[in-house]
BAKOL-675316 format. One record per residue: x, y, z of N, C-alpha, C in turn; residue number from 1. Coordinates in nm, 2 decimals, padded with zeros to 4 digits, always signed. Layout:
BAKOL-675316
NODE X Y Z X Y Z X Y Z NUM
...
end
This chain:
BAKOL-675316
NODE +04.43 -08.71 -05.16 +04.50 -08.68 -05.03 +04.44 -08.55 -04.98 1
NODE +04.42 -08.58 -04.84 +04.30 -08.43 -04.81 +04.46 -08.31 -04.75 2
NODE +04.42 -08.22 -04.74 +04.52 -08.13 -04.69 +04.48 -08.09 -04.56 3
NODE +04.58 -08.12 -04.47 +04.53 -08.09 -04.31 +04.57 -07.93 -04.28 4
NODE +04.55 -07.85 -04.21 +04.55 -07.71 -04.21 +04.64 -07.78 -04.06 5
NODE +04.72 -07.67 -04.00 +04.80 -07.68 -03.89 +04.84 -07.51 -03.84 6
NODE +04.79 -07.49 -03.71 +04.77 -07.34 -03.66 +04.91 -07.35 -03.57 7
NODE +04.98 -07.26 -03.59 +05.15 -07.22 -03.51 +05.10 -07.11 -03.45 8
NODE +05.11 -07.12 -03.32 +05.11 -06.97 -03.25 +05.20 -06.87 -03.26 9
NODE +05.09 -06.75 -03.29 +05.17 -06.66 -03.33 +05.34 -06.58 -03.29 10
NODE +05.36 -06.58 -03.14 +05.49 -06.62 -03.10 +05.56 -06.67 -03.17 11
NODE +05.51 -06.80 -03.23 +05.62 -06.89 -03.31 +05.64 -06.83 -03.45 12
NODE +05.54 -06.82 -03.50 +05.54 -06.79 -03.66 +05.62 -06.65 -03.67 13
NODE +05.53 -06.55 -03.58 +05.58 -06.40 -03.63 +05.73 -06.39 -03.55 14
NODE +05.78 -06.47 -03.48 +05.92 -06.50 -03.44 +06.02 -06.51 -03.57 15
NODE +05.98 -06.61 -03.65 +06.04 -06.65 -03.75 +06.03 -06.54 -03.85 16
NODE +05.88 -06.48 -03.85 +05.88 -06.37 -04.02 +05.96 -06.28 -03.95 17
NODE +05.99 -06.24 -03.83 +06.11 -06.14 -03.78 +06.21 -06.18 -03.85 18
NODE +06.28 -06.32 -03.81 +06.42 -06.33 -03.84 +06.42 -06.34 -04.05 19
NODE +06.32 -06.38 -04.10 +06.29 -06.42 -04.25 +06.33 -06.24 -04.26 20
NODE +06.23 -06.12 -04.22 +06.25 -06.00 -04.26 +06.40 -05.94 -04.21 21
NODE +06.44 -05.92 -04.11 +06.61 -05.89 -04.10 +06.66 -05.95 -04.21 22
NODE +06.65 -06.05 -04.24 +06.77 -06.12 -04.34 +06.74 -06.07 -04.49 23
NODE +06.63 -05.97 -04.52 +06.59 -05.89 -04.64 +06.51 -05.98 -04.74 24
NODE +06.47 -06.10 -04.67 +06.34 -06.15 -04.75 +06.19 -06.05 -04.73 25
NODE +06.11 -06.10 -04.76 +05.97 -06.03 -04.75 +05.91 -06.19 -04.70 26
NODE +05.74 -06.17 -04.66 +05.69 -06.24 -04.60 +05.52 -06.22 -04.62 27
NODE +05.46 -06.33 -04.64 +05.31 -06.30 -04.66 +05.23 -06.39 -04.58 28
NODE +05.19 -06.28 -04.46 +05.10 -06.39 -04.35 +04.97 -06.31 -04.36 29
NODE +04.86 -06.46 -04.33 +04.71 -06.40 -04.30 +04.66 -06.32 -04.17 30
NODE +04.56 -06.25 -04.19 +04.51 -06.17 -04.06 +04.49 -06.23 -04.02 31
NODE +04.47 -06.20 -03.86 +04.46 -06.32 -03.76 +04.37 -06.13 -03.66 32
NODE +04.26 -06.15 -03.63 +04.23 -06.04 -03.55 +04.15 -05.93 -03.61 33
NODE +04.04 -05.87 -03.52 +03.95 -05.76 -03.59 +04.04 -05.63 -03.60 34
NODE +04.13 -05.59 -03.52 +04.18 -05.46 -03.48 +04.20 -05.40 -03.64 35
NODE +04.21 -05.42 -03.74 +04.24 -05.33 -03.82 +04.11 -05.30 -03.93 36
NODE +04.00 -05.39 -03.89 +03.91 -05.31 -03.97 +03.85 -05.16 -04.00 37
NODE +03.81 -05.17 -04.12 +03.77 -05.18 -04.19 +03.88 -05.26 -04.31 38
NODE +04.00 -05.21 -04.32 +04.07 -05.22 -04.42 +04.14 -05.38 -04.48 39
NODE +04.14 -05.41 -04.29 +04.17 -05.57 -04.33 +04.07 -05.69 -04.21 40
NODE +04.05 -05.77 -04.28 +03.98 -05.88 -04.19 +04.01 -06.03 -04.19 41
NODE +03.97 -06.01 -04.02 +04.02 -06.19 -03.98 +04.00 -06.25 -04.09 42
NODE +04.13 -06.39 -04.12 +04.11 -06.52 -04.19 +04.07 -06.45 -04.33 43
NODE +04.02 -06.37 -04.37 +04.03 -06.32 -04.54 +04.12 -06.25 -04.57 44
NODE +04.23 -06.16 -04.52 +04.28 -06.10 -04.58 +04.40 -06.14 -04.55 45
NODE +04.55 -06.08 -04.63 +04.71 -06.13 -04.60 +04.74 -06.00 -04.63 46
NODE +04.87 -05.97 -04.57 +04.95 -05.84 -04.56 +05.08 -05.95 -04.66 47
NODE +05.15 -05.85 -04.71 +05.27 -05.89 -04.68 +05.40 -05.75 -04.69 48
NODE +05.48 -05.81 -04.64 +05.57 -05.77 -04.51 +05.75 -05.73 -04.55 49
NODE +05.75 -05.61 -04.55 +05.87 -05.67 -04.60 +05.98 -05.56 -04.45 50
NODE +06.09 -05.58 -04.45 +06.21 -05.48 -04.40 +06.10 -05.36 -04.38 51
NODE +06.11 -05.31 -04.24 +06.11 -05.14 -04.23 +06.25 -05.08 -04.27 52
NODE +06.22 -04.97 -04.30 +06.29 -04.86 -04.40 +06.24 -04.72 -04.28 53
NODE +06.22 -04.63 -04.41 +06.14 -04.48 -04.36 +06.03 -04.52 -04.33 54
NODE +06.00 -04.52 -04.16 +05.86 -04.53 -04.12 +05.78 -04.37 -04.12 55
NODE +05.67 -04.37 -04.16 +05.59 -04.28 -04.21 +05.42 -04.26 -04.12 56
NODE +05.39 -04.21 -04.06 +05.30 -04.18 -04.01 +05.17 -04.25 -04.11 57
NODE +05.08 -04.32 -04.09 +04.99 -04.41 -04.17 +05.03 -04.52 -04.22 58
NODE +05.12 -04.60 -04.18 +05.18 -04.71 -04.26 +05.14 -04.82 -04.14 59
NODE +05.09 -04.94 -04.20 +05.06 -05.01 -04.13 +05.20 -05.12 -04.12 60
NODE +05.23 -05.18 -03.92 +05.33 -05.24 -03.98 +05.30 -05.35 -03.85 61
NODE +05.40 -05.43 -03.84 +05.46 -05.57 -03.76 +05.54 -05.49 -03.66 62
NODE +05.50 -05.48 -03.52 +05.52 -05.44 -03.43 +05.53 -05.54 -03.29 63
NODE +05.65 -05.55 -03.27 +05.67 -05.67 -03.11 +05.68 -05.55 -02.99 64
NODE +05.57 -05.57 -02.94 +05.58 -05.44 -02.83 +05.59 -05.47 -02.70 65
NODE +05.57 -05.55 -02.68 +05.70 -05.66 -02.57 +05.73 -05.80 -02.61 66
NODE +05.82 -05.87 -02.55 +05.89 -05.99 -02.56 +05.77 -06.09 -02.59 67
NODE +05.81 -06.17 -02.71 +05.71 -06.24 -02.84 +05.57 -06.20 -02.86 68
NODE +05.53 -06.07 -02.82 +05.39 -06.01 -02.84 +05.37 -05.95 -02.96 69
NODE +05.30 -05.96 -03.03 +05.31 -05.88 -03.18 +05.18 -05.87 -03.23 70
NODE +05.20 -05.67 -03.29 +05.03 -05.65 -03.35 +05.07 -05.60 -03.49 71
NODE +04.96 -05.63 -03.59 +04.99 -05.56 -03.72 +04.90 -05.42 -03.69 72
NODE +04.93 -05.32 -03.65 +04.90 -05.19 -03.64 +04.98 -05.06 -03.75 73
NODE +04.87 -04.97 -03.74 +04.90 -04.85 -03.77 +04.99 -04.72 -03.71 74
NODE +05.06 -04.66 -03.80 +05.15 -04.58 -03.69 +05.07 -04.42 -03.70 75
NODE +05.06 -04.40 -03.56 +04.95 -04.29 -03.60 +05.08 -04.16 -03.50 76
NODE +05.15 -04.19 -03.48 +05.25 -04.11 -03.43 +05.41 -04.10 -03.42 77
NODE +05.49 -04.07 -03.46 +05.63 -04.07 -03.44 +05.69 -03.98 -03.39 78
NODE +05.78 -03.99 -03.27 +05.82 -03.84 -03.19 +05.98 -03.93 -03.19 79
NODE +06.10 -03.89 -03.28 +06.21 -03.95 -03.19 +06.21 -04.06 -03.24 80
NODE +06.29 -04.18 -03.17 +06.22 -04.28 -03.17 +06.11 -04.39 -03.13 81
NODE +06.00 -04.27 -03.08 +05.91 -04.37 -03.02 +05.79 -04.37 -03.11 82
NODE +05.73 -04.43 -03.12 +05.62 -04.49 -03.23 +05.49 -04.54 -03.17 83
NODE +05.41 -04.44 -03.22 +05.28 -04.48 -03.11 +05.21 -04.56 -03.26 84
NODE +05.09 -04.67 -03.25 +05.05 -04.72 -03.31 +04.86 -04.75 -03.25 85
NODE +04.81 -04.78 -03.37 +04.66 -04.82 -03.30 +04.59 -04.88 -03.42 86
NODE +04.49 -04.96 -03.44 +04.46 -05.04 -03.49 +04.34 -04.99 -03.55 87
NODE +04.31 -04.96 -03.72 +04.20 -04.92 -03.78 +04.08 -04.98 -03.69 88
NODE +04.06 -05.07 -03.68 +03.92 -05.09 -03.57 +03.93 -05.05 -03.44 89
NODE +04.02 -04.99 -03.39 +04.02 -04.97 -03.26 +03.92 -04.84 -03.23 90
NODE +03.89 -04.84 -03.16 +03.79 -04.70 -03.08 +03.94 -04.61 -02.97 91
NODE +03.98 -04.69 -02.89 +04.04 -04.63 -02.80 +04.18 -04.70 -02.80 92
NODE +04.27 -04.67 -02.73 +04.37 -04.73 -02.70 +04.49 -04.78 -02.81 93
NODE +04.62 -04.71 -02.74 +04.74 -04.73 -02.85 +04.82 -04.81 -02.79 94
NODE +04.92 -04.85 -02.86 +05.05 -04.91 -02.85 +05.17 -04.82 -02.87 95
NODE +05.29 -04.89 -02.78 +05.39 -04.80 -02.76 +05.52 -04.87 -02.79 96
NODE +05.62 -04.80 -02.93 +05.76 -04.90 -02.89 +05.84 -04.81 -02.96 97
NODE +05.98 -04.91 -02.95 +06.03 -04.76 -03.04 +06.04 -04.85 -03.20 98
NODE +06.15 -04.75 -03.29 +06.17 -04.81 -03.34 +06.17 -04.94 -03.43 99
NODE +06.31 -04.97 -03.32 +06.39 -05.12 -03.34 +06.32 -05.20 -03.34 100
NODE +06.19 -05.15 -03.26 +06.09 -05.28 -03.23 +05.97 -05.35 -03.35 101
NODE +06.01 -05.24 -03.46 +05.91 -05.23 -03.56 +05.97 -05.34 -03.68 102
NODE +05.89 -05.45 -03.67 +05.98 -05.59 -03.69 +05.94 -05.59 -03.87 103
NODE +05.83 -05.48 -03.90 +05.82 -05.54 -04.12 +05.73 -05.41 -04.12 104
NODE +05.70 -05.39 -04.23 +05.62 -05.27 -04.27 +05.55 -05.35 -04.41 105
NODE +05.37 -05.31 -04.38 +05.31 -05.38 -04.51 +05.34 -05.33 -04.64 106
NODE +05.35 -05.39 -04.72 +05.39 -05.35 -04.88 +05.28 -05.37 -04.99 107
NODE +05.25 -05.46 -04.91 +05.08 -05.48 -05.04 +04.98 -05.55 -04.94 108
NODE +04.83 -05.53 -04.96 +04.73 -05.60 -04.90 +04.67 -05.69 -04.99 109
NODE +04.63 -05.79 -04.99 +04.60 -05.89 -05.03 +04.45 -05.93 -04.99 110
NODE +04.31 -05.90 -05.07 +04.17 -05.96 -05.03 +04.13 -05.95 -05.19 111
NODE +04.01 -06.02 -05.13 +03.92 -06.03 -05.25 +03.98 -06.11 -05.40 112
NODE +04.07 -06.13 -05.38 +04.17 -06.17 -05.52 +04.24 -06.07 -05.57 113
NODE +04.25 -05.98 -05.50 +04.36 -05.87 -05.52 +04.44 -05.84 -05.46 114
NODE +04.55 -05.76 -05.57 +04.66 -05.71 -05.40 +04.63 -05.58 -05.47 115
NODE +04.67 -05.50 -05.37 +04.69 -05.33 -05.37 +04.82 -05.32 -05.31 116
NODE +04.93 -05.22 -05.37 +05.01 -05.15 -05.30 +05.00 -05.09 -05.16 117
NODE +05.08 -05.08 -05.10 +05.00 -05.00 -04.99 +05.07 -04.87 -05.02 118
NODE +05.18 -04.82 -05.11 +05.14 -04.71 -05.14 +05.04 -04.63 -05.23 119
NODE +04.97 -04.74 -05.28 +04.84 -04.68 -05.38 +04.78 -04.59 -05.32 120
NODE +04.79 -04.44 -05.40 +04.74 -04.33 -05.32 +04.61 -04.30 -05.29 121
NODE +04.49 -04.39 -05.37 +04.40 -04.34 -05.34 +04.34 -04.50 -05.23 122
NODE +04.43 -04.57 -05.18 +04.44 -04.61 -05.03 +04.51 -04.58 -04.96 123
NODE +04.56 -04.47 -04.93 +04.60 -04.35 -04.84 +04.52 -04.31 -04.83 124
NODE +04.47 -04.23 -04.94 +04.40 -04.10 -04.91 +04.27 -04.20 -04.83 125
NODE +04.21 -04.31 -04.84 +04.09 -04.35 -04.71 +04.14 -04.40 -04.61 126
NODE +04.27 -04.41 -04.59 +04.35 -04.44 -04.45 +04.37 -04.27 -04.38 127
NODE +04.39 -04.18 -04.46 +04.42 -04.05 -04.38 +04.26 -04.02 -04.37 128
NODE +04.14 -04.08 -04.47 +04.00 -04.01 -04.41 +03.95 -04.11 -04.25 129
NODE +03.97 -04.26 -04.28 +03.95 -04.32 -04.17 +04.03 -04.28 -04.01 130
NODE +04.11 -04.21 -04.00 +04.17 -04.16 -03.91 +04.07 -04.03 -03.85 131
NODE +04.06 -03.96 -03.91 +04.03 -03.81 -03.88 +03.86 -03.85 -03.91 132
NODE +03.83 -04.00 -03.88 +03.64 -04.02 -03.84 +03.67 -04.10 -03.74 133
NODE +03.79 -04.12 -03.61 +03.78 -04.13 -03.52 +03.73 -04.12 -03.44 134
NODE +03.63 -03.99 -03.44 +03.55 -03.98 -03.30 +03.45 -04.02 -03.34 135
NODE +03.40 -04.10 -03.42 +03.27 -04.15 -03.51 +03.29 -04.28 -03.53 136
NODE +03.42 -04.28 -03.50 +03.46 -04.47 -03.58 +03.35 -04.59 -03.51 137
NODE +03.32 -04.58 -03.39 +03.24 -04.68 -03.25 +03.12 -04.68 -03.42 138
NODE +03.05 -04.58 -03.43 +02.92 -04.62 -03.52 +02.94 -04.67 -03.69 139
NODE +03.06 -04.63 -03.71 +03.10 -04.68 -03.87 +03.11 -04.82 -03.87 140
NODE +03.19 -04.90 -03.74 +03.25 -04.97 -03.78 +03.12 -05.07 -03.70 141
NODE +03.00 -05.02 -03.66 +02.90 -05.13 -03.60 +02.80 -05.14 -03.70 142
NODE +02.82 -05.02 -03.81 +02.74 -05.00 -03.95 +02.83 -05.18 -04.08 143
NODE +02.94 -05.15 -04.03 +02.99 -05.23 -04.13 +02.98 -05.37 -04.06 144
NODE +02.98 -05.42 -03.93 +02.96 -05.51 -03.87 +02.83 -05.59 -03.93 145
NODE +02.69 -05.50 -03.90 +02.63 -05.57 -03.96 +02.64 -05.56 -04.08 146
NODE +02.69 -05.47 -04.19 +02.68 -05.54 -04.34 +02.76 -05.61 -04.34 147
NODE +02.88 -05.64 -04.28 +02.93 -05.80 -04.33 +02.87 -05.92 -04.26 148
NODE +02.77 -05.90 -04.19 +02.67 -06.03 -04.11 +02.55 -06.07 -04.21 149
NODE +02.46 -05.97 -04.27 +02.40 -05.95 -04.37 +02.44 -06.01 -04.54 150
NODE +02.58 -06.01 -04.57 +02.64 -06.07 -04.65 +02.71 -06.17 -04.65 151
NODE +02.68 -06.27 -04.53 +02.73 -06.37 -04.51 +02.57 -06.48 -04.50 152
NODE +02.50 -06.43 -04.50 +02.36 -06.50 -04.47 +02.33 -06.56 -04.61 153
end
């Protein structure tokens, strides 16, 4: 019996891991999108998700930043309740919401055949160096582009 694969737009799915996370389950969905490279990548890698708690400056999380829109981003600011966020691949440009709007917070990363904590400290400590090589990131991350084109050949 062959297994058919079936693609739910994201609206729909991360609608639901919303309501699965309020109710205090956890949730493990695949990347879908380059915005967080280096650390995670399209269709190979899974987050999984559980309740926000104490949100923390560096934590990557599930963010609906308007009505059924949703990014897995990093929080690179908190003032209050507002929460600015931006995406390990990103060069420029953040996201804005508060809070309430911060729908899971990642708990482990999942590639390669592994999971890692995401509080494993010595992946912090390359999430607090990848930050602070933002004004360099444009060439790191066109260095890693082609070594993952090079290792796909």
């Amino acid at each position: 019996m062959a297994i058919r694969k079936m693609e739910v737009p994201n609206a729909v799915l991360l609608g639901q891991v919303k309501e699965a996370l309020r109710t205090g389950h956890t949730a493990t969905i695949n990347v879908k999108g380059y915005s967080m490279r280096p650390f995670l990548e399209h269709c190979r890698d899974k987050v999984q998700l559980a309740q926000a708690g104490n949100l923390q400056v560096g934590d990557a999380v599930l963010a609906e930043i308007s009505k059924g829109v949703y990014v897995l981003h990093r929080i690179i600011a908190l003032e209050g309740d507002r929460v600015t966020l931006m995406g390990d691949g990103n060069i420029c440009g953040t996201e804005h919401c508060r809070k309430s709007d911060v729908v899971g917070i990642v708990t482990h990363y999942c590639h390669f055949g592994r999971t890692i904590a995401a509080s494993d400290e010595r992946l912090r400590r390359r999430v607090r160096a990848w930050r602070k090589l933002l004004p360099i990131r444009r060439y790191l991350l066109f260095i890693y582009k082609i070594k993952l084109k090079l290792s796909n050949i």
